[in-house]
RODRENMAR-79641 format. One record per residue (C-alpha): residue in three letters; x, y, z; residue number from 1. Coordinates in nm, 4 decimals, always signed. Last residue first. Example, Ala and Ser with C-alpha at 12.3 -4.5 7.8 and 13.67 -1.06 7.14 Angstrom:
% RODRENMAR-79641
+------+----------+----------+----------+------+
! bagu !        u !        v !        w ! miba !
+------+----------+----------+----------+------+
!  SER !  +1.3670 !  -0.1060 !  +0.7140 !    2 !
!  ALA !  +1.2300 !  -0.4500 !  +0.7800 !    1 !
+------+----------+----------+----------+------+
//
This chain:
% RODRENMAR-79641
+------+----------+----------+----------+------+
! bagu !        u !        v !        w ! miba !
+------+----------+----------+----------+------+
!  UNK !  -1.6106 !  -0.0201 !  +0.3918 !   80 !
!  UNK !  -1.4366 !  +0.2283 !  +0.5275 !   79 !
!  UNK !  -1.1151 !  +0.0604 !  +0.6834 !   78 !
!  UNK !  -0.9062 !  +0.3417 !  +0.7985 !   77 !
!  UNK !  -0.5232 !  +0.2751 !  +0.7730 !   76 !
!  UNK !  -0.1814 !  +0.3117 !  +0.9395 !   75 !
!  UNK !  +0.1015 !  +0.2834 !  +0.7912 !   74 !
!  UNK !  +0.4137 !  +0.0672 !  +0.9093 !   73 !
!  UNK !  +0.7441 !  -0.0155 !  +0.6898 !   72 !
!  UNK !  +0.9006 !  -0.3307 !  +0.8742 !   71 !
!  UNK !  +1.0603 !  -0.2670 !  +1.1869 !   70 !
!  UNK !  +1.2543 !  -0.5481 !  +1.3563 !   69 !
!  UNK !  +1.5718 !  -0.4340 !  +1.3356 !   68 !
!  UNK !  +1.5078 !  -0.0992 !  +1.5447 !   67 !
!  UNK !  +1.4001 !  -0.3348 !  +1.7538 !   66 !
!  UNK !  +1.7278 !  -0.4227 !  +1.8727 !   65 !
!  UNK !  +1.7139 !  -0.6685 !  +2.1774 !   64 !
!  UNK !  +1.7009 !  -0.7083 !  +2.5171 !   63 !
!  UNK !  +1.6804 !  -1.0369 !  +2.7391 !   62 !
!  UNK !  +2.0136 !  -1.0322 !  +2.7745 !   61 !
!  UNK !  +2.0858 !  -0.6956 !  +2.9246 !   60 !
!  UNK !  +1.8152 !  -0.8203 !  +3.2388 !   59 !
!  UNK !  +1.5202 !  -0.6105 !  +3.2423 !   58 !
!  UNK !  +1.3981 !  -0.2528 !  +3.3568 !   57 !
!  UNK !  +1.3123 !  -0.1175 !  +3.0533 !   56 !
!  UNK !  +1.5363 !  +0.1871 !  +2.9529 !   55 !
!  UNK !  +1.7276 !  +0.0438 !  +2.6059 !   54 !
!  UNK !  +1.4063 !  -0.0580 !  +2.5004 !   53 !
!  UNK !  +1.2730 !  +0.2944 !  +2.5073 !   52 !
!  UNK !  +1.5319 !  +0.4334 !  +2.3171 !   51 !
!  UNK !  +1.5455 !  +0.1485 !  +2.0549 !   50 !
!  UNK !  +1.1865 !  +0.2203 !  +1.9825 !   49 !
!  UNK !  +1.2557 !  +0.5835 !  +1.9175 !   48 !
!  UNK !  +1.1959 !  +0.5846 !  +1.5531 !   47 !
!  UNK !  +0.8784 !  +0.3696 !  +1.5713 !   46 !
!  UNK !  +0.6909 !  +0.6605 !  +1.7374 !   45 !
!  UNK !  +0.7895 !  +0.8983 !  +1.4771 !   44 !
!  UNK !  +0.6886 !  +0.6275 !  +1.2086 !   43 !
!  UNK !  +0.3256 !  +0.6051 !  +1.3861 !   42 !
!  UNK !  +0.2807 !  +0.9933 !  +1.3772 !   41 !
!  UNK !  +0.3292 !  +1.0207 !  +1.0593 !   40 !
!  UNK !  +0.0803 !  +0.7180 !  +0.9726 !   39 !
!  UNK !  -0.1901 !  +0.9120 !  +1.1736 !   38 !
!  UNK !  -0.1390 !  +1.2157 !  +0.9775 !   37 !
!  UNK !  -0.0975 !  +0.9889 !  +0.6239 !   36 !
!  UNK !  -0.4120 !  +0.7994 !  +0.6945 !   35 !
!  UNK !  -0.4611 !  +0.5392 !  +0.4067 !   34 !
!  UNK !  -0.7328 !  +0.4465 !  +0.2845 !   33 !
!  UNK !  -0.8895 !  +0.0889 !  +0.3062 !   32 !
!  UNK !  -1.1134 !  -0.1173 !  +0.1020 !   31 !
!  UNK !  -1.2015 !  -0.4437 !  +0.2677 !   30 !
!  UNK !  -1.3732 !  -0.7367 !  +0.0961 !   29 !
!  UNK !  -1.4772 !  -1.0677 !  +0.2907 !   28 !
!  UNK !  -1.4994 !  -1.4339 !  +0.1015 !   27 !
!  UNK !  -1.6101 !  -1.6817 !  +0.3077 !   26 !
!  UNK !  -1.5402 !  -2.0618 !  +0.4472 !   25 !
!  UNK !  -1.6645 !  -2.3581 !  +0.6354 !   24 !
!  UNK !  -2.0096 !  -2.3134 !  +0.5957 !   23 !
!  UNK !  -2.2748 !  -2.5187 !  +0.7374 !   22 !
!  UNK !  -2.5374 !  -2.2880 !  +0.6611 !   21 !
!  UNK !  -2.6634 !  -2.1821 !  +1.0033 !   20 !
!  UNK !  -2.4819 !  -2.4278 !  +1.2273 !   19 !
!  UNK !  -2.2235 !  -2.1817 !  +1.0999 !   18 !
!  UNK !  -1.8987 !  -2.2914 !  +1.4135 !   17 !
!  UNK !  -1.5880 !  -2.2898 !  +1.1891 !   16 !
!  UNK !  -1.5571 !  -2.0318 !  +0.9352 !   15 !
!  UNK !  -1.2489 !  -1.9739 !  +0.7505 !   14 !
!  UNK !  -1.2107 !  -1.5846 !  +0.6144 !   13 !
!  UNK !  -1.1543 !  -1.5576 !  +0.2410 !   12 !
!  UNK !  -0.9645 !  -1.2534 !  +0.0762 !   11 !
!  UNK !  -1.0259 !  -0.9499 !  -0.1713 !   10 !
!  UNK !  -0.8330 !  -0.6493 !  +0.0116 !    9 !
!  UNK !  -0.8792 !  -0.3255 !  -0.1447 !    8 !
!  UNK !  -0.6135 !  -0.0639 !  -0.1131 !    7 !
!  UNK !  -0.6271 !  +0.3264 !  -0.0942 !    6 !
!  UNK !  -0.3400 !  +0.5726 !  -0.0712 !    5 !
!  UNK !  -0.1420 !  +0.4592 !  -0.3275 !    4 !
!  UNK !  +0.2139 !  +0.3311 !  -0.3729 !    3 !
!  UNK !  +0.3277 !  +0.2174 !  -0.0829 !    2 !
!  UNK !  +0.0000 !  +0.0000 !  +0.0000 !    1 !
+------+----------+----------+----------+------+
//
């Protein structure tokens, strides 16, 4: 969802318990737009990560660099 500010997401969602129809699976649709103010905010957050992980109070070894672990990160608004 780089590229453009809305995405639509086509995909099926397993069903286990429709004593209704007896369905097992569904199709759901999503269409999302992207928030750029919110998703600002997010990456600012993200940037300090490593900050804050470097002051919880836990043993040296059980720490780690997050800063590693980020993957790009938007947020969205599902509208329909």
């Amino acid at each position: 969802m780089t590229a453009s500010d809305i995405d639509l997401l086509l995909s099926p969602d397993e069903v286990y318990d429709d004593k209704l129809m007896g369905l097992k699976a569904s199709y759901e649709v999503s269409v999302m737009v992207k928030d750029a103010e919110a998703s600002a905010l997010l990456a600012d957050v993200a940037r300090h990560l490593d900050a804050v992980e470097r002051h919880l109070p836990m043993d040296e070894r059980d720490r780690r660099n997050v800063g590693t672990l980020l993957l790009p990160m938007i947020v969205v608004r599902d509208v329909f």
